[in-house]
C-alpha positions as CSV (number, residue, x, y, z in Angstrom):
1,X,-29.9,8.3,-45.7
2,X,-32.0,7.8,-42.2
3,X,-29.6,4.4,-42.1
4,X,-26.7,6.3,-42.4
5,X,-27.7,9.5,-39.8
6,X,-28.5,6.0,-37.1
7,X,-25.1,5.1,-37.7
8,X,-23.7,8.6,-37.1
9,X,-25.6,9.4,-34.2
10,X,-24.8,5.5,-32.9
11,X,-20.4,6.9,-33.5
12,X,-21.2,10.4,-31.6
13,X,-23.1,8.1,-28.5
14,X,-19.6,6.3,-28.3
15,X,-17.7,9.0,-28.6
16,X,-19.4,11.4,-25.4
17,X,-19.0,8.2,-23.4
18,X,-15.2,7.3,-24.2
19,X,-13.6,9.9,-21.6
20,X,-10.9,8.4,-20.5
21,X,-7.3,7.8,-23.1
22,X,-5.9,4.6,-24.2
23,X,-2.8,4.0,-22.2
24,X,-1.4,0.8,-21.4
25,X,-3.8,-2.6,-21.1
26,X,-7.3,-2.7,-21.0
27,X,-9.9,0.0,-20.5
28,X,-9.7,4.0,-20.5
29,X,-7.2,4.8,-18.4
30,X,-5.8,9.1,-17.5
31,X,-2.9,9.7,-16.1
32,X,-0.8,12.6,-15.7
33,X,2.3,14.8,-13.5
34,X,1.4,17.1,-10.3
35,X,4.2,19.3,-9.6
36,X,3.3,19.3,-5.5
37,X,6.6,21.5,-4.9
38,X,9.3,23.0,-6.5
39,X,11.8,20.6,-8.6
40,X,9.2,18.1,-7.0
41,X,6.7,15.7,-9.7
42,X,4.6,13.4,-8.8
43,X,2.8,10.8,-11.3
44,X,-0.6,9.4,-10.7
45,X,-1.9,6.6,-13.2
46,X,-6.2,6.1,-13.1
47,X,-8.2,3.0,-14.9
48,X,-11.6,4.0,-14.9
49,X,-13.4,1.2,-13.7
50,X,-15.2,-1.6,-16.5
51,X,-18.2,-2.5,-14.9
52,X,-21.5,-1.8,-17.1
53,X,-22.3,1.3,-15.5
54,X,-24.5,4.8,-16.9
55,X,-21.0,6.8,-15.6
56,X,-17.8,6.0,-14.5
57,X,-18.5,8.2,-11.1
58,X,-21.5,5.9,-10.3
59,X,-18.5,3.5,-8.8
60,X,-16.1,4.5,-6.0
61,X,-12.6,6.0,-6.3
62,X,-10.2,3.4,-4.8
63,X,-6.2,5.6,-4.6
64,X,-3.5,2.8,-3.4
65,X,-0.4,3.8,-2.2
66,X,2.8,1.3,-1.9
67,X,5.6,0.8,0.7
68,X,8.9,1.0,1.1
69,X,9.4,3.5,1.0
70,X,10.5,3.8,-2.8
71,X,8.3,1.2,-4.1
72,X,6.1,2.1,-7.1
73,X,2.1,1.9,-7.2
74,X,1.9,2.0,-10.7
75,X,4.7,-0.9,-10.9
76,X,4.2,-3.3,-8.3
77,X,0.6,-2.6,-6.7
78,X,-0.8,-2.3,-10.7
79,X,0.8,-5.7,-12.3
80,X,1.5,-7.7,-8.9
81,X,-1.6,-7.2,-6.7
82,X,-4.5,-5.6,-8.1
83,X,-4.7,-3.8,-11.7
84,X,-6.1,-5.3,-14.9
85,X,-3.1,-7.0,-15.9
86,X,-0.6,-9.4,-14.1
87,X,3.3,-9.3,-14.9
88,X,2.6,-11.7,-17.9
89,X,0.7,-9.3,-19.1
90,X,-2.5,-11.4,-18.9
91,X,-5.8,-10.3,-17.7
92,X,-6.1,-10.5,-13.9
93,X,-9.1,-12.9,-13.7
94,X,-8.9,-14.9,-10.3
95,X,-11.2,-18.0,-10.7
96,X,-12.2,-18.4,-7.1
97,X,-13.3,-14.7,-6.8
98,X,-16.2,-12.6,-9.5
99,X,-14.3,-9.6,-9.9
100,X,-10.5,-7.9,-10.2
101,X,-10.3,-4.4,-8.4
102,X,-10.7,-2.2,-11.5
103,X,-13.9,-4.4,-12.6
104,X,-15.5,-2.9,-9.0
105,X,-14.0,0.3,-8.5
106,X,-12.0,3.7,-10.3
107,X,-8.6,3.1,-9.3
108,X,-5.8,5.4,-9.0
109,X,-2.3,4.8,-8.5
110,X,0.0,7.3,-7.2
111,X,3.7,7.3,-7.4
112,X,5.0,8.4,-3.8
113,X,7.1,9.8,-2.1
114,X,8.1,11.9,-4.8
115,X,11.2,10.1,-6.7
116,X,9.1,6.6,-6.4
117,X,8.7,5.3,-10.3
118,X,7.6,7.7,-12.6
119,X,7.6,10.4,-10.1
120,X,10.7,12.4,-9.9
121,X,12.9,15.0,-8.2
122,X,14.5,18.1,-10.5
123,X,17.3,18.8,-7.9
124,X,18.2,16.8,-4.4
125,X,16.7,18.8,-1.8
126,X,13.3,18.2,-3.2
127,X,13.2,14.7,-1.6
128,X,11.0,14.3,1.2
129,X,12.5,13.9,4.9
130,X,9.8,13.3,6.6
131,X,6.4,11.3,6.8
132,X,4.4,15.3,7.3
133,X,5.9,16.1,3.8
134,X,5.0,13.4,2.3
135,X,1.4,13.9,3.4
136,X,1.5,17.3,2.2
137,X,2.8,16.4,-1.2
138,X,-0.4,13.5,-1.5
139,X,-3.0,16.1,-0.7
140,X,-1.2,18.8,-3.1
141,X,-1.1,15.9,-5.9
142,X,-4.8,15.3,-5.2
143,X,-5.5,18.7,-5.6
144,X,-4.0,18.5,-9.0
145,X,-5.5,15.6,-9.5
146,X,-9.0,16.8,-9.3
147,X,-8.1,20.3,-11.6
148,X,-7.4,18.3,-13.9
149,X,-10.6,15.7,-13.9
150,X,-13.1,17.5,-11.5
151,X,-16.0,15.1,-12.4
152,X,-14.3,12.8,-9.3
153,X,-14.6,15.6,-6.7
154,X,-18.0,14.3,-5.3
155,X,-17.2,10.4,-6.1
156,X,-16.7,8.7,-2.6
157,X,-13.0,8.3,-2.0
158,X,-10.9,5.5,-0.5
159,X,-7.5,5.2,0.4
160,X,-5.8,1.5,0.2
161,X,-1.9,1.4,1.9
162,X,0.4,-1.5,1.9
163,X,3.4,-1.7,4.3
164,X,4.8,1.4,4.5
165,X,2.0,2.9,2.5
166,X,-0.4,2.7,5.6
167,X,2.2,4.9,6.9
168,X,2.1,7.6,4.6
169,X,-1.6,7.4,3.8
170,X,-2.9,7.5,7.4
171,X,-1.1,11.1,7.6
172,X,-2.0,11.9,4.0
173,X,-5.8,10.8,5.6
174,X,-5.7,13.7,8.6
175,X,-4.1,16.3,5.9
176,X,-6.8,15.4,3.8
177,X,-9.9,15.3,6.3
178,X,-9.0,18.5,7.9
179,X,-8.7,20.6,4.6
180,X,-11.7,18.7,3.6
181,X,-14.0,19.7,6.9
182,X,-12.7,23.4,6.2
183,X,-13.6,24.3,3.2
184,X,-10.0,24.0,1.5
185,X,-10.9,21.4,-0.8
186,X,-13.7,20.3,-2.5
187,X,-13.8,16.4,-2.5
188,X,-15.4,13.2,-0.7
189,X,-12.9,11.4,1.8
190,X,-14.4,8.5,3.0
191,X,-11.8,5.9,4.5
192,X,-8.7,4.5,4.6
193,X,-7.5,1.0,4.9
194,X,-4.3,0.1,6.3
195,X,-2.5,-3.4,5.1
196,X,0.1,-4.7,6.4
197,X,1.0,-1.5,7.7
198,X,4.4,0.0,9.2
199,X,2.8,2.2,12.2
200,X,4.4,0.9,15.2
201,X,7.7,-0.3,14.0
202,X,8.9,-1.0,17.8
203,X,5.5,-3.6,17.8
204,X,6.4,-5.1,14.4
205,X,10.1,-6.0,15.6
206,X,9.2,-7.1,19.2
207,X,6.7,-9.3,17.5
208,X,9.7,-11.4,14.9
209,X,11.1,-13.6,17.7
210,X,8.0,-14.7,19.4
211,X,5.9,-15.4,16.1
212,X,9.3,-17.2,14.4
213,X,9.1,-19.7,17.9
214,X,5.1,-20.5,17.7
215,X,5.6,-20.8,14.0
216,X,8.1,-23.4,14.1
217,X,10.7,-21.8,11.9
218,X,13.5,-21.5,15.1
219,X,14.4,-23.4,18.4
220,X,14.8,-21.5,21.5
221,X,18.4,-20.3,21.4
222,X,17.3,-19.0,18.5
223,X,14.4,-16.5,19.5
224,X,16.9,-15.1,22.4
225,X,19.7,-14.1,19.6
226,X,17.0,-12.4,18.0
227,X,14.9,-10.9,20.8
228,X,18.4,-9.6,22.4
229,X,19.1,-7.8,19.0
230,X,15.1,-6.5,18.9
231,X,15.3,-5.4,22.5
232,X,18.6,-2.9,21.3
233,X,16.2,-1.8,18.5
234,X,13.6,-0.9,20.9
235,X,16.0,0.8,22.8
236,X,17.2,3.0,20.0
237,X,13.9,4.0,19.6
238,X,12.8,4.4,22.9
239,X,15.9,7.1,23.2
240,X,14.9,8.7,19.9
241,X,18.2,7.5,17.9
242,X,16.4,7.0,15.0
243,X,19.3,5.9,12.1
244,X,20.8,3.7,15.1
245,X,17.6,2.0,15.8
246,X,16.9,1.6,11.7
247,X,20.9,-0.3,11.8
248,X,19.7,-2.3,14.7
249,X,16.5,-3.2,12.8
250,X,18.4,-4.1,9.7
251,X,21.0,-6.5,12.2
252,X,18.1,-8.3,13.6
253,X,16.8,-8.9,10.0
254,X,20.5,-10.7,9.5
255,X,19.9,-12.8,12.4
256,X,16.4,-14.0,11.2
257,X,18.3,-14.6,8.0
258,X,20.7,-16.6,9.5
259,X,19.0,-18.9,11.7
260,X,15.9,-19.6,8.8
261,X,18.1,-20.0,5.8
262,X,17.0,-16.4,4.2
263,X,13.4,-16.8,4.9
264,X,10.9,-15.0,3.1
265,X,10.0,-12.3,5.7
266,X,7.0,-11.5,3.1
267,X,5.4,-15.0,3.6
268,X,7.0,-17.2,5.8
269,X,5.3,-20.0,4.1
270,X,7.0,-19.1,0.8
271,X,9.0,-21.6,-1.2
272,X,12.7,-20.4,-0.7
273,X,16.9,-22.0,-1.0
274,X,18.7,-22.2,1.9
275,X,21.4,-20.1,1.4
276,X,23.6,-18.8,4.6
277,X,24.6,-15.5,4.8
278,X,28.4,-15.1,5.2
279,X,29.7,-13.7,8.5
280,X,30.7,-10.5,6.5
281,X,27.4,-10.5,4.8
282,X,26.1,-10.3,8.8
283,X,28.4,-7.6,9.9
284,X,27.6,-5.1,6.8
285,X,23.7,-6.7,6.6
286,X,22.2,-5.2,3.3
287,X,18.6,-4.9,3.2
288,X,18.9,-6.4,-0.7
289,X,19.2,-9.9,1.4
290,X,16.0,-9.1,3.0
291,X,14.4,-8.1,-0.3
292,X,16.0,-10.9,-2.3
293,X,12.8,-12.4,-3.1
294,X,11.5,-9.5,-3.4
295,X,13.8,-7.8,-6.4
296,X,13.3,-11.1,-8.2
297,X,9.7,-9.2,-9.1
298,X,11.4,-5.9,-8.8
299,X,13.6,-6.4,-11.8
300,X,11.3,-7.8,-14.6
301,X,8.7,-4.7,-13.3
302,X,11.4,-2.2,-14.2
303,X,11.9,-3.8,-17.6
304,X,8.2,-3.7,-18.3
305,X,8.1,0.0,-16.7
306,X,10.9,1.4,-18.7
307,X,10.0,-0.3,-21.9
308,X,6.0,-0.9,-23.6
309,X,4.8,1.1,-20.4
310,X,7.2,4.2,-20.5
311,X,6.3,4.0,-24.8
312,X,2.6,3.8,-24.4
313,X,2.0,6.0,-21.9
314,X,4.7,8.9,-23.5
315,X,6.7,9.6,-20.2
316,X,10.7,10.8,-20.6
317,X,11.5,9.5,-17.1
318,X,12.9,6.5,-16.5
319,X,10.7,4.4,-13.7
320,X,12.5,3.5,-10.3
321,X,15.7,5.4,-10.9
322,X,15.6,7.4,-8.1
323,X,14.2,4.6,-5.4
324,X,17.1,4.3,-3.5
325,X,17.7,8.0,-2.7
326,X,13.8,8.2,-1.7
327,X,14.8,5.9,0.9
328,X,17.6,6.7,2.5
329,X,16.6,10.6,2.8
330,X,14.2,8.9,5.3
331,X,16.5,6.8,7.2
332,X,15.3,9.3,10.1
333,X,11.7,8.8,10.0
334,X,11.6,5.0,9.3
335,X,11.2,3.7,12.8
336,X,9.2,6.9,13.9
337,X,5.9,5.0,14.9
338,X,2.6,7.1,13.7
339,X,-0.2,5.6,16.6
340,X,-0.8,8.9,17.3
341,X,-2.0,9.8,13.7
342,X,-4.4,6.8,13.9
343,X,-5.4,7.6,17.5
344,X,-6.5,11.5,15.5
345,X,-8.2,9.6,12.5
346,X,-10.4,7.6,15.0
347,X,-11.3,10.7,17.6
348,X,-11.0,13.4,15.4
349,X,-12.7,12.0,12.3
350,X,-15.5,10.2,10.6
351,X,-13.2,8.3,8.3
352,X,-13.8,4.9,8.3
353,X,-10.5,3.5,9.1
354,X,-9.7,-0.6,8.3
355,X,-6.7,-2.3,9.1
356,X,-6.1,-5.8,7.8
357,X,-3.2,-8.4,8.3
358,X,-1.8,-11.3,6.8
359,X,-1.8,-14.2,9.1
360,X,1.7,-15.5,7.1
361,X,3.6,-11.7,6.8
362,X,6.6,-11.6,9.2
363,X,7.9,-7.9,8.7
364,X,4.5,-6.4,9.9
365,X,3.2,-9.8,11.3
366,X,-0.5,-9.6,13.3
367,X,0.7,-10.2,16.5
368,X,2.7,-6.9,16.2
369,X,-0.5,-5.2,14.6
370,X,-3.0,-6.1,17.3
371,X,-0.2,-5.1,20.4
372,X,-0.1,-1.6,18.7
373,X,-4.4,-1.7,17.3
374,X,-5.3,-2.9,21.1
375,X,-3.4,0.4,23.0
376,X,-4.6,2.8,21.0
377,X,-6.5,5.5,22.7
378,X,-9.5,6.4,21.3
379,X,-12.7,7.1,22.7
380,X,-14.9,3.7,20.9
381,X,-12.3,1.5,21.9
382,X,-14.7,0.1,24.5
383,X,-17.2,-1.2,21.3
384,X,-14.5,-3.1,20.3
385,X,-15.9,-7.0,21.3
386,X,-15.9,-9.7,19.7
387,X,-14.3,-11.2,16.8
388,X,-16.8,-12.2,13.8
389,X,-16.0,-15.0,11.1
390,X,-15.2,-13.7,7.4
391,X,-16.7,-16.1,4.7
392,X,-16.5,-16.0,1.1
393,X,-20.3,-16.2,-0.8
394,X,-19.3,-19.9,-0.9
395,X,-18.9,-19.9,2.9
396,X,-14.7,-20.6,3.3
397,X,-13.1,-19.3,6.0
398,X,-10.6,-16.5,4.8
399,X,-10.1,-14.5,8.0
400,X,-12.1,-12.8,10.4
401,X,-12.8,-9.1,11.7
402,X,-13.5,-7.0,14.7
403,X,-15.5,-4.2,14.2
404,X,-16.2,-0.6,16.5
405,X,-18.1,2.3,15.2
406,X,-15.9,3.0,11.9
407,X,-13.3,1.0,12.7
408,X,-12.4,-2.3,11.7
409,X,-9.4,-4.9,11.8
410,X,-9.3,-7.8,9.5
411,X,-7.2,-11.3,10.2
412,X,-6.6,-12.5,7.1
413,X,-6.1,-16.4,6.5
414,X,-3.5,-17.7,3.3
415,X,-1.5,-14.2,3.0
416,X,1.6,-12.7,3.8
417,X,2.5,-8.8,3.4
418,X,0.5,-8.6,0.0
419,X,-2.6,-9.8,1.1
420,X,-4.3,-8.4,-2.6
421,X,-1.8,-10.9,-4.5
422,X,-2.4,-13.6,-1.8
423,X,-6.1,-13.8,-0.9
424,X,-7.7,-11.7,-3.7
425,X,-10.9,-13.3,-1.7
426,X,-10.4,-11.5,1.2
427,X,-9.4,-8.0,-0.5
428,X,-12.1,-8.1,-2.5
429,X,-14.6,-8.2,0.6
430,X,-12.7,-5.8,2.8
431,X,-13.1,-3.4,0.1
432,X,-16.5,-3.7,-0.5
433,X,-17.1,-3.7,3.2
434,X,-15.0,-0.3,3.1
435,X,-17.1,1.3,0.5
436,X,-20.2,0.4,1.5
437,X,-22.8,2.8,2.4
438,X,-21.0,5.0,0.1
């Protein structure tokens, strides 16, 4: 009998500790809609984090946010870059590094802007125009977020972007702070780091000619086709003609095309076929040849989305069908830079605020970052010295970092665009750099 009430009392133990549902891989996962507006739905996934821990809030709160704008969190950032499980479904156990992201942290992907994979629109004018909206809708699906799993309202939050996700979240980062500091939200904002990030888009084209010469990958008559046709893009944006300037950036991505054989602007270093684009193909430039590399990931994610994922997880929406309208309802916003949001986050808040770069990325390459990081105005900039070494706990060189007050910029060595996928290493000490002192 005693034997028996152990064994009970052992069941009930488990049973207060398991929190969290069974959803799709390993670990207790929650996920769940936030209706942020009217006909407007927006789908966050969580994986509690699987470290030996007392309680899942004694680790930090980690929310990434994608690019694109139209590409999914729970899709590419979960089974590409960072989540428990790769795209073969196998667990994601880098050999060179101690830890995957979930092992460390509570992570939370969120489908945005609303229409991005499992998130959806009930009727066409719910899509979001502009980057201020999209902010709004974050902060109104964290809200939800935390009515429905309050326990994470005092965890110590992070934001993590990617491409056009640094963006969004830097906005989504001043909404956030400012309801936070008055009283309109109860929750514990602590940073943001931007990757790879689409802020100045005037820098990031600029930079394409110039970094293509020094890398070797065209001859001189090639960098002035291409600087000609990024000097008309900066033109179009200097003038404010924002879907002109997003055509122009488009024709200077044909160009690059053209002279490299379709290189991968992603990660220049990337294993590709030469394959010229027609002359039609450069007159009616589709962004699909930019992404071609790209979709070849794209299209097994949906399959896996829309099939054991969609089942397990007990959605009715199907994932990414509504991608390509997310986008181009923000053909005017695209090419809007945001410097000014990050120029607020660093004199207006105590966010600490990372941005990191991979050296091998040519649609957001460094040289573009730093001409954009180095002109911001804010009142620290002055700290900002010199460059420090960043080592892996075996002592390899995997980057290095600049550091003033709260802010920090991180060179990345080995990566392109997705430095999580690329230098795990590297990602896995600028995020415990960002949550330290938590």
């Amino acid at each position: 009998m005693e034997r028996l009430f152990i064994c009970i009392f052992i069941i009930l133990c488990f049973i207060s500790a398991s929190i969290g549902r069974t959803g799709f891989g390993p670990g207790e996962q929650e996920w769940g809609y936030v209706q942020v507006r009217p006909h407007a739905n927006m789908f966050w996934w969580l994986y509690y984090t699987t470290a030996n821990v007392k309680s899942y809030y004694d680790k930090p709160l980690i929310i990434w946010l994608q690019g694109g704008p139209g590409a999914s969190s729970t899709a590419y950032g979960n089974f590409v870059e960072l989540g428990p499980l790769d795209m073969e479904l196998k667990p994601r156990n880098y050999t060179w590094i101690i830890n995957y992201c979930v092992k460390n942290y509570n992570v939370l992907f969120i489908d945005n802007p609303v229409g991005t994979g499992f998130s959806n629109v009930e009727d066409e004018s719910a899509f979001a125009t502009t980057n201020g909206q999209i902010a709004i809708d974050l902060f109104e699906c964290i809200r939800g977020f935390y009515t429905q799993l309050p326990q994470f309202k005092p965890v110590p939050t992070y934001i993590a972007t990617e491409s056009y996700g640094g963006k969004m979240g830097a906005e989504f980062a001043l909404v956030w702070d400012r309801a936070q500091k008055a009283g309109n939200i109860e929750s514990n904002l602590k940073g943001i780091a931007l990757g790879d990030a689409w802020i100045s888009p005037v820098d990031s084209v600029m930079a394409w000619a110039p970094y293509l010469l020094n890398m070797g990958m065209i001859d001189t008559r090639d960098f002035y086709e291409i600087d000609a046709a990024a000097n008309y893009t900066r033109y179009k944006i200097e003038t404010r003609q924002w879907q002109e300037a997003f055509v122009d950036y488009s024709y200077t991505q044909s160009i690059i095309s053209e002279k490299t054989c379709n290189i991968d602007f992603y990660n220049i270093l990337t294993k590709w076929k030469c394959d010229h684009l027609l002359p039609q193909e450069l007159l009616f430039f589709n962004e699909e040849s930019l992404y071609r590399n790209f979709f070849k990931e794209i299209q097994p994610l949906e399959t896996l989305m829309n099939g054991p994922v969609k089942k397990a997880l007990g959605l009715n929406v199907t994932h990414g069908s509504q991608a390509i309208t997310v986008r181009s309802r923000l053909i005017n916003d695209i090419m809007r830079s945001v410097t000014n949001i990050l120029e607020l986050l660093l004199n207006e808040t105590d966010l600490k605020v990372f941005v990191y770069n991979g050296q091998l990325d040519l649609i957001v390459s460094t040289p573009g970052t730093l001409n954009w990081v180095e002109n911001l105005d804010w009142t620290q900039q002055w700290k900002w010295l010199s460059r420090e070494p960043l080592l892996s706990e075996e002592g390899f060189l995997e980057g290095f970092s600049k550091t003033s007050d709260k802010f920090c910029m991180y060179w990345v060595n080995r990566a392109g665009h997705m430095v999580p996928r690329d230098n795990p290493t590297a990602m896995e000490i600028i995020l415990k750099n960002l949550t330290s002192n938590a």
